[in-house]
Biopython code that builds the backbone (N, CA, C, O; Angstrom):
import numpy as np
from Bio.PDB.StructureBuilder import StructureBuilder

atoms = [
    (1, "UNK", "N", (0.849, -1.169, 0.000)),
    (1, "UNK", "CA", (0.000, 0.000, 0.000)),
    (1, "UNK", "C", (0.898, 1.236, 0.000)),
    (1, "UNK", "O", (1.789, 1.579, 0.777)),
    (2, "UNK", "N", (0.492, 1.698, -0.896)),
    (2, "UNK", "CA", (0.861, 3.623, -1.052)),
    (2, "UNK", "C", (0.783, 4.556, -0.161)),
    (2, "UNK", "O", (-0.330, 4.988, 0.139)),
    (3, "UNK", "N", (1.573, 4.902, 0.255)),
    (3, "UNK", "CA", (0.818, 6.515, 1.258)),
    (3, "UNK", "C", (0.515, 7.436, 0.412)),
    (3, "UNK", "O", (1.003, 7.472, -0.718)),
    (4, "UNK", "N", (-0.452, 8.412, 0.929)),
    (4, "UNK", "CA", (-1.331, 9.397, 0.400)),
    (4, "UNK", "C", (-0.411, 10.464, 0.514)),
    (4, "UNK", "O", (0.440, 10.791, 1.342)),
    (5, "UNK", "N", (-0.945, 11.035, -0.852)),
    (5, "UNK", "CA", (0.068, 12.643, -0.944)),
    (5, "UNK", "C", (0.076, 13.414, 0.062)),
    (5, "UNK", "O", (-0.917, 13.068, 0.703)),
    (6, "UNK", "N", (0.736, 14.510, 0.772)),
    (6, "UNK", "CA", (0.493, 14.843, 1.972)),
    (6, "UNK", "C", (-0.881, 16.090, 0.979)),
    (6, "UNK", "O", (-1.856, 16.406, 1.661)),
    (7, "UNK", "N", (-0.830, 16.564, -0.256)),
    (7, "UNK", "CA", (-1.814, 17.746, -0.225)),
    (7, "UNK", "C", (-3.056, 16.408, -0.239)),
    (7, "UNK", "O", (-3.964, 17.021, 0.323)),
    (8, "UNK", "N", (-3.407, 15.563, -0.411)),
    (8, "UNK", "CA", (-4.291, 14.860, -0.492)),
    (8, "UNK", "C", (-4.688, 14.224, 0.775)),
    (8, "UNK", "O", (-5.862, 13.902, 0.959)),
    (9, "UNK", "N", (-3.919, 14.058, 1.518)),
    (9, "UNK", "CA", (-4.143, 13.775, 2.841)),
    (9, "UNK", "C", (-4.905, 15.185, 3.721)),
    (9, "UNK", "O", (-5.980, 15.007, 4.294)),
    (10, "UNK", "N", (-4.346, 16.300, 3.738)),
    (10, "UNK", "CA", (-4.148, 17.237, 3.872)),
    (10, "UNK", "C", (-6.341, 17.584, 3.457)),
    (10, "UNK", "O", (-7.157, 18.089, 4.227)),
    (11, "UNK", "N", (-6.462, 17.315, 2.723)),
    (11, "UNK", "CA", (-7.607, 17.561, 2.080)),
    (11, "UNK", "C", (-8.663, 16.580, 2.974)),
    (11, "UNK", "O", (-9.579, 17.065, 3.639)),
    (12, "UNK", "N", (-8.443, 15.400, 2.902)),
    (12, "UNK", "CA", (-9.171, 14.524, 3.765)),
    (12, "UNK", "C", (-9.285, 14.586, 5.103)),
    (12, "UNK", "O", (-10.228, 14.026, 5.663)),
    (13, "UNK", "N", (-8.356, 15.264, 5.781)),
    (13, "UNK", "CA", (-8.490, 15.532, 6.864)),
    (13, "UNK", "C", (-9.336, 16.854, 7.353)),
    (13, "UNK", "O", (-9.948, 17.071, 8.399)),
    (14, "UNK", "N", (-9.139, 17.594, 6.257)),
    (14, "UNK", "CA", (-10.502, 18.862, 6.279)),
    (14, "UNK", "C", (-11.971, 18.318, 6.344)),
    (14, "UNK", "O", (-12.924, 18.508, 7.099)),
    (15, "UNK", "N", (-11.750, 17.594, 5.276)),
    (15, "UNK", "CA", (-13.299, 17.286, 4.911)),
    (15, "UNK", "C", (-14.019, 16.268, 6.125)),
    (15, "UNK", "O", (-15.233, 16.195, 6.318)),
    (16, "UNK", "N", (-12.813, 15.401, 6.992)),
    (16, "UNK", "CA", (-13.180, 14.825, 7.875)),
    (16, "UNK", "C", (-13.891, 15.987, 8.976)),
    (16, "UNK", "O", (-15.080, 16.148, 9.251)),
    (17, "UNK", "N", (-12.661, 16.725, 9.483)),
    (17, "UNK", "CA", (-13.378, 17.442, 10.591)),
    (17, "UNK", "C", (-14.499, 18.363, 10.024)),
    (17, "UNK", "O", (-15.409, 18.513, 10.840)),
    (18, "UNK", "N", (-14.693, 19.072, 8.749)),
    (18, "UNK", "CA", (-16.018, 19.603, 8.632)),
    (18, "UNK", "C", (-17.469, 18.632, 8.407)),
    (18, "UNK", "O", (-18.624, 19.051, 8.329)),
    (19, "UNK", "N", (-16.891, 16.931, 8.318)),
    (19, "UNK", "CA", (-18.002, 15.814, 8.561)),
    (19, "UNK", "C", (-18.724, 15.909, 9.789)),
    (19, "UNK", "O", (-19.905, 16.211, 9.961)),
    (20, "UNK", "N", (-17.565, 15.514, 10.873)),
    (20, "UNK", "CA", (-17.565, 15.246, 12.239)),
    (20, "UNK", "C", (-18.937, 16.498, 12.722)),
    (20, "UNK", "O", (-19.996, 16.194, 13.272)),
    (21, "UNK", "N", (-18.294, 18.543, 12.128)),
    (21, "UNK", "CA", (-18.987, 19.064, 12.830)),
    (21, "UNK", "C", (-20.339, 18.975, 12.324)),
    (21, "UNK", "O", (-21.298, 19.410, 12.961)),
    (22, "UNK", "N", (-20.454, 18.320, 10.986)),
    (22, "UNK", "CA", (-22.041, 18.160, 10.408)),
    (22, "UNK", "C", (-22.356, 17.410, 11.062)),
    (22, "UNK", "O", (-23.385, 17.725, 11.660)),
    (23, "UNK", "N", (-21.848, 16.156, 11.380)),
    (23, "UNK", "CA", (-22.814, 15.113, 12.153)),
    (23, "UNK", "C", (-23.460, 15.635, 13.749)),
    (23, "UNK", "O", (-24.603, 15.394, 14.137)),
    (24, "UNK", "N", (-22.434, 16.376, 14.500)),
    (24, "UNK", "CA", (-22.991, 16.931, 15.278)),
    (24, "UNK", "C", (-22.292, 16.468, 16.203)),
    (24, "UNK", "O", (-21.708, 15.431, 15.887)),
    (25, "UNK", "N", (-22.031, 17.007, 17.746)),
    (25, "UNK", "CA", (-21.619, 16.350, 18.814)),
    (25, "UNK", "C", (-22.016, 14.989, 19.514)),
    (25, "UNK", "O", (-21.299, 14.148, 20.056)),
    (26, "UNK", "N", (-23.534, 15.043, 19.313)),
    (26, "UNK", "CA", (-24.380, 13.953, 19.703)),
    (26, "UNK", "C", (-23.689, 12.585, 19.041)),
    (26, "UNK", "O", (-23.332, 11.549, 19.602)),
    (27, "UNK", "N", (-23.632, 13.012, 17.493)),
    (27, "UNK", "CA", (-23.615, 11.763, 16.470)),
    (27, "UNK", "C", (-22.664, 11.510, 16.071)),
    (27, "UNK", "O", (-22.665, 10.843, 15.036)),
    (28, "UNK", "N", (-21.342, 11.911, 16.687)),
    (28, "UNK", "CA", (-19.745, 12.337, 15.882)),
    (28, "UNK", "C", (-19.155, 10.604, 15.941)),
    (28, "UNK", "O", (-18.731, 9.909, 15.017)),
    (29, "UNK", "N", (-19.349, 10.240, 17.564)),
    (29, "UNK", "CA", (-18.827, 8.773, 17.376)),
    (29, "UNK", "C", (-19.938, 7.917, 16.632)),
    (29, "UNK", "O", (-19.660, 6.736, 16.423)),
    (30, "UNK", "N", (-20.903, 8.294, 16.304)),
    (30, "UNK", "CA", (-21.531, 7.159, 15.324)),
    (30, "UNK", "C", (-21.182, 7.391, 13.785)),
    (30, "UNK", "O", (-21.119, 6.411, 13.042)),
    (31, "UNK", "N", (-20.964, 8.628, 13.317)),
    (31, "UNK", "CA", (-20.104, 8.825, 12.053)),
    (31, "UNK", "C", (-18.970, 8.337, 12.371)),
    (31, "UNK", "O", (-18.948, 7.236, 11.822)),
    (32, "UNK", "N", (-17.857, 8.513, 13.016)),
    (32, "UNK", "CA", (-16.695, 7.941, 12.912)),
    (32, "UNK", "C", (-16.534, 6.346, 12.941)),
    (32, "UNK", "O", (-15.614, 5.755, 12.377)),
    (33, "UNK", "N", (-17.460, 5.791, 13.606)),
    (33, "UNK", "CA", (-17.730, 3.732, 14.118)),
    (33, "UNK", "C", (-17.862, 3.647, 12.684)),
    (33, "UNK", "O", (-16.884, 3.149, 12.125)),
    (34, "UNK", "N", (-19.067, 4.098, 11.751)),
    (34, "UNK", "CA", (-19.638, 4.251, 10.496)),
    (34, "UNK", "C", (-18.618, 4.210, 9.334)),
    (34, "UNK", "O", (-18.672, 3.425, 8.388)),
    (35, "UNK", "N", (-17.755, 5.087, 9.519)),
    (35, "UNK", "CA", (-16.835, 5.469, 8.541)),
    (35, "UNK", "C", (-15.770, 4.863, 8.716)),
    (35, "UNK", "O", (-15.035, 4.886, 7.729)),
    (36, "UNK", "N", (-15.177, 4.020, 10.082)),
    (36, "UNK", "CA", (-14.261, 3.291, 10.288)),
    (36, "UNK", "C", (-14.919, 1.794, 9.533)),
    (36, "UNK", "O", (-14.266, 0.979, 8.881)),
    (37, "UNK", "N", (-15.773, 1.763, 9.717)),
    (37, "UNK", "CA", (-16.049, 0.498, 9.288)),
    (37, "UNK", "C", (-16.099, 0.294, 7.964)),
    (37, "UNK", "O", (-15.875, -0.871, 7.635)),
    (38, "UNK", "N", (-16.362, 1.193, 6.939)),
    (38, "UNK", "CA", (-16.578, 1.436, 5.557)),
    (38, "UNK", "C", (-15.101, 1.125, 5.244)),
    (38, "UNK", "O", (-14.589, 0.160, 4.676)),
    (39, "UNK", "N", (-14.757, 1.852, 5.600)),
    (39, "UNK", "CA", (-13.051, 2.114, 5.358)),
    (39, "UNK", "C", (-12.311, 0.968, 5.549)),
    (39, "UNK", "O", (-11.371, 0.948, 4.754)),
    (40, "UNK", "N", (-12.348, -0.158, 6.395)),
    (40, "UNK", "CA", (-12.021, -1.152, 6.940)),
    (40, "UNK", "C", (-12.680, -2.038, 5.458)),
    (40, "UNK", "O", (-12.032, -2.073, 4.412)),
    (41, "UNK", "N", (-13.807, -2.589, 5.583)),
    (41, "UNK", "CA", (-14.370, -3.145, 4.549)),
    (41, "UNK", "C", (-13.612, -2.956, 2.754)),
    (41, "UNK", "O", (-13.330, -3.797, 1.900)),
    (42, "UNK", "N", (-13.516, -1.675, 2.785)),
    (42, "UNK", "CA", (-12.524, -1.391, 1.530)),
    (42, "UNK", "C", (-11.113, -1.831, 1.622)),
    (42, "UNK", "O", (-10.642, -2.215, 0.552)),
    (43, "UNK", "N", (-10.433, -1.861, 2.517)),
    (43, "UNK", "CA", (-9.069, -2.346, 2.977)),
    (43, "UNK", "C", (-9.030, -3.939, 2.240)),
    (43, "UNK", "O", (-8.361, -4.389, 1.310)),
    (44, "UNK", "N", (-10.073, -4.536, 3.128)),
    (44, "UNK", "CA", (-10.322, -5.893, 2.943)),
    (44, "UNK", "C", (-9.061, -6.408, 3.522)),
    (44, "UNK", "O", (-8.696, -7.473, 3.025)),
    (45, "UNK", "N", (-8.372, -5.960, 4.366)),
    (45, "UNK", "CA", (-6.601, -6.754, 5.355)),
    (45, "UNK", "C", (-7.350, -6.297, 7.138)),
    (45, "UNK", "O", (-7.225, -5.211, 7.705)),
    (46, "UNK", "N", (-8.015, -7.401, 7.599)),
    (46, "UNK", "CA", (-7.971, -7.342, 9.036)),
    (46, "UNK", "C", (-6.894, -6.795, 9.453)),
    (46, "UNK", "O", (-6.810, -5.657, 9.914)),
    (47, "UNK", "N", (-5.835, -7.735, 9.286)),
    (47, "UNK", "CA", (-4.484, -6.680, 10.197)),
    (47, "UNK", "C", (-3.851, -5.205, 9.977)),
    (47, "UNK", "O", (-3.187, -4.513, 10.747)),
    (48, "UNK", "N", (-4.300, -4.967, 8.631)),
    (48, "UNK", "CA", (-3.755, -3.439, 8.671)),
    (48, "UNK", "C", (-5.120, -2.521, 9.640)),
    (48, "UNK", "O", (-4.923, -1.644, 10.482)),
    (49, "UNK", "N", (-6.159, -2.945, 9.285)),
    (49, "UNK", "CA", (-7.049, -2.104, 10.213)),
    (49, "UNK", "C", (-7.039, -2.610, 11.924)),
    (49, "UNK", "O", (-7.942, -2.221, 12.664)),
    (50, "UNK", "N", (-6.268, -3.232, 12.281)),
    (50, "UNK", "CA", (-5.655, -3.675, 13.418)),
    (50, "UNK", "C", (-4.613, -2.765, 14.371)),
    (50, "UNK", "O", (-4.550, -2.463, 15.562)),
    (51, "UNK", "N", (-3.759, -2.481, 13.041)),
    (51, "UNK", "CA", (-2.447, -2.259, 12.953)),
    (51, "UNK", "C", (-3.371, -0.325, 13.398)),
    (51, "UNK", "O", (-3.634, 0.218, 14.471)),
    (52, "UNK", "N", (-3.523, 0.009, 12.271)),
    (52, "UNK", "CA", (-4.431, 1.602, 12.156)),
    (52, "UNK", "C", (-4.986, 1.856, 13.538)),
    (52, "UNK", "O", (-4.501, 2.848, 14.082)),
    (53, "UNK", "N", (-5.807, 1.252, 14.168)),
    (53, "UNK", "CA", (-6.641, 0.871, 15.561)),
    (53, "UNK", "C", (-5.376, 1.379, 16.489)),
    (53, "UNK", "O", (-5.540, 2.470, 17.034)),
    (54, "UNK", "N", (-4.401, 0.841, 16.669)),
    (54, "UNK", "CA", (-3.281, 0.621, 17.890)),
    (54, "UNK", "C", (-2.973, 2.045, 17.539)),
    (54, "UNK", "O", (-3.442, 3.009, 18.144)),
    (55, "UNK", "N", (-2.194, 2.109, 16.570)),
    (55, "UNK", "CA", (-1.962, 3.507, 15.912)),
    (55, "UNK", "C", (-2.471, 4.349, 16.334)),
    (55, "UNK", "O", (-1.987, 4.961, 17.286)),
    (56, "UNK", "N", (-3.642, 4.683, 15.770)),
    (56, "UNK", "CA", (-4.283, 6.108, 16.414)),
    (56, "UNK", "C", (-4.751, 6.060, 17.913)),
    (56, "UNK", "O", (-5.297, 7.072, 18.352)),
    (57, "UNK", "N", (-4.580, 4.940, 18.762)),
    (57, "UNK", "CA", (-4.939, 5.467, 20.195)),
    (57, "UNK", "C", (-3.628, 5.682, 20.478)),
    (57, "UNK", "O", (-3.748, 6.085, 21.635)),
    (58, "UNK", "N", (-2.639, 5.700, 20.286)),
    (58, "UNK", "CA", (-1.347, 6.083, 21.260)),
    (58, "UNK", "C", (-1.380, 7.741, 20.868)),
    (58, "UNK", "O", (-1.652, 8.374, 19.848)),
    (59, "UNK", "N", (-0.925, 8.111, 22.333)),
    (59, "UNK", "CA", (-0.597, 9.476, 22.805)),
    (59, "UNK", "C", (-2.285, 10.214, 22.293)),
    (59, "UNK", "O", (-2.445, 11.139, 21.497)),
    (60, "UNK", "N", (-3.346, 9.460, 23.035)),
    (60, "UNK", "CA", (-4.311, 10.572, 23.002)),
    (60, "UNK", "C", (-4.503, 11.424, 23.428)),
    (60, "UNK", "O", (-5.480, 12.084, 23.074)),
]
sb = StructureBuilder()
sb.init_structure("model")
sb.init_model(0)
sb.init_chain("A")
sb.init_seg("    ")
for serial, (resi, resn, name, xyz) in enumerate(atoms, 1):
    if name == "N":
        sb.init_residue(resn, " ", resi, " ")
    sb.init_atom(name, np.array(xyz, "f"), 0.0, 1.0, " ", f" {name:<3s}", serial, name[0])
structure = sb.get_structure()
């Protein structure tokens, strides 16, 4: 797997947090469970979305 351009990354990460504030405070972790799971499903590699999981909880 490829890493993402940083301006393309860069872009997705906008569009994430202006998701998050559409969904709303109430609904933010049910968009994110939602969208982790989509995202996971497209992967189709249990262990890299394993791997991603460990990843983003360190140093919360």
């Amino acid at each position: 797997m490829t890493a993402m351009r940083f301006d393309d990354l860069e872009g997705v990460y906008e569009l994430l947090g202006e998701s998050i504030d559409r969904a709303g405070e109430e609904k933010a972790a049910l968009f994110l469970a939602k969208l982790a799971l989509l995202l996971a499903n497209e992967l189709e590699d249990p262990q890299t979305v394993r791997t991603a999981i460990e990843t983003a909880l360190r140093d919360l």
